[in-house]
Structure formats: C-alpha cells, structure tokens
Residue, then its C-alpha position, 0 to 999 in steps of 0.5 A: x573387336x577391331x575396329x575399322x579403318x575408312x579405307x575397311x582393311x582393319x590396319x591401325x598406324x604404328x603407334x605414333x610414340x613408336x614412331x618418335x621414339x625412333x625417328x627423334x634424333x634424325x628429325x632433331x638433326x634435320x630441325x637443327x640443320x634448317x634452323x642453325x640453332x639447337x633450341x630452335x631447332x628442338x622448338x620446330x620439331x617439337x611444333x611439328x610433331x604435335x601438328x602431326x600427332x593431331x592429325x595421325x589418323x590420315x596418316x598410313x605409314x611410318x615414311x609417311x609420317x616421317x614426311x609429314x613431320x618434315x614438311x611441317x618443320x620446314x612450313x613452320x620454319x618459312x613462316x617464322x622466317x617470314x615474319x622476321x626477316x632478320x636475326x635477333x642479336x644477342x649479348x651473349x654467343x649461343x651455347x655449344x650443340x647438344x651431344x646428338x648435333x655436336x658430331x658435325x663437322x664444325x666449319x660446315x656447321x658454320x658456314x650452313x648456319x651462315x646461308x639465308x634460310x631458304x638454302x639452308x632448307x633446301x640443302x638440309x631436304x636435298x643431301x641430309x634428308x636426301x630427297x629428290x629435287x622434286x619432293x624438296x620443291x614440294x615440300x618448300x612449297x616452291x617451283x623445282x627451278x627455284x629448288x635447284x636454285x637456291x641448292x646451287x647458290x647455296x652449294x657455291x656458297x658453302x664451296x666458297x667459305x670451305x675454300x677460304x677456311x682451307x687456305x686459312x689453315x693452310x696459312x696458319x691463321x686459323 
C-alpha cells in the first residue's frame, strides 16, 4: 500500500542518498568556496546536509533540496563567522585542496580566500551557484542592496589583487 503524502498525490521525494550521491561534489565545491578552507568547507556541508536530512520530508524536489542545502551552509557559515569574528593563526600552513577543489585557478582561489566572509558568500551564491541576486540576499538573510554591495566590494577587490598578480608576473617577481 502507498503511502500518502499531506498534499494526497501519493509522490515520495527522491531519496535523499540519491540526492547526496549526486550533488556532493558540487555542494563540497561551494561549502569550500564560502568558507576558504577544505576541512571547513567539508564540516559546513557536512552540518548542513544533516540539518536538512532531519527535515527531508517538507522538502518536494531535488532543486529544492539543493537550495535547502545551501541556504543552510551559508546561515551556518555566518553564524560561526559571527561568533569569531577573526581568524585563528596556525603554526603550521594548511594543507594543499583535495583533488575535487585543486582544479581551481590557484591565485583566484587565493585572492577569494582573502575576501571577508560576507563577499565571499556572496560571490560564491552569485557566479558559482549562479543565482539571481534576489535569491542571494534571500539566502544571506540580508537586503538585495546589501547583496549587490558586498558582490561589487568584493568583485573590485578580486579585480585589484588579479591585477597585481598580472604585473607581477609580468615583472618577473612572482
């Protein structure tokens, strides 16, 4: 016997294994984008996709769930960014990206590392989960002014630093 779904149509959501199964590496890509860092990046999702699972049932479809996902990571991330504030220093310099991550242009990977949180995250929603301005504010919990804000301070900045690096090179210090 099917069982009923509250809205009666008898559809069950695909299977949320499924679902992580195939949109893992493009979730990790983006948790490691906001955070700067892989082991943060694979902790975010990681919260994430557990919050989510607990509430799968309300959830109808595959996009959806990826949204989910997603608007989790980046409250979760502005949380913890919240409660710090700064950045722990280490003794020793973190390890190189995982294989999945390691594709991306290094001196971009760089220079969006160096962007204060909220950029970052706002970059990363905007042009890797190329979403509309709109659902970005949404999903930061903030006005689409201050989203268009922190994407143009953050896009002048990244063009800034890949400028540098270009005359560097071009000088033969780097």
């Amino acid at each position: 016997m099917r069982r009923m779904k509250a809205d009666g149509t008898g559809h069950q959501p695909p299977a949320f294994d499924v679902f992580v199964a195939a949109r893992y590496r493009a979730l990790l890509r983006a948790a490691y984008l906001i955070t700067g860092d892989v082991h943060d990046g694979t902790d975010l999702l990681h919260d994430a996709l557990t919050r989510v699972y607990t509430r799968r049932s309300a959830i109808r479809d595959t996009e959806a769930t990826e949204a989910y996902v997603r608007r989790a990571m980046v409250r979760a991330h502005i949380s913890r960014w919240r409660r710090t504030r700064r950045e722990a220093l280490t003794a020793h310099p973190p390890e190189r990206a995982a294989p999945a991550v390691a594709e991306t242009d290094e001196r971009l990977g760089a220079a969006l590392r160096r962007l204060p949180p909220r950029q970052r995250t706002a970059v990363v929603l905007r042009y890797y989960a190329d979403l509309p301005t709109g659902l970005v504010a949404e999903e930061m919990g903030c006005s689409p002014a201050t989203a268009k804000t922190h994407l143009a301070r953050a896009m002048k900045a990244l063009r800034q630093e890949l400028a540098h690096d270009r005359e560097a090179i071009a000088r033969g210090s780097r």
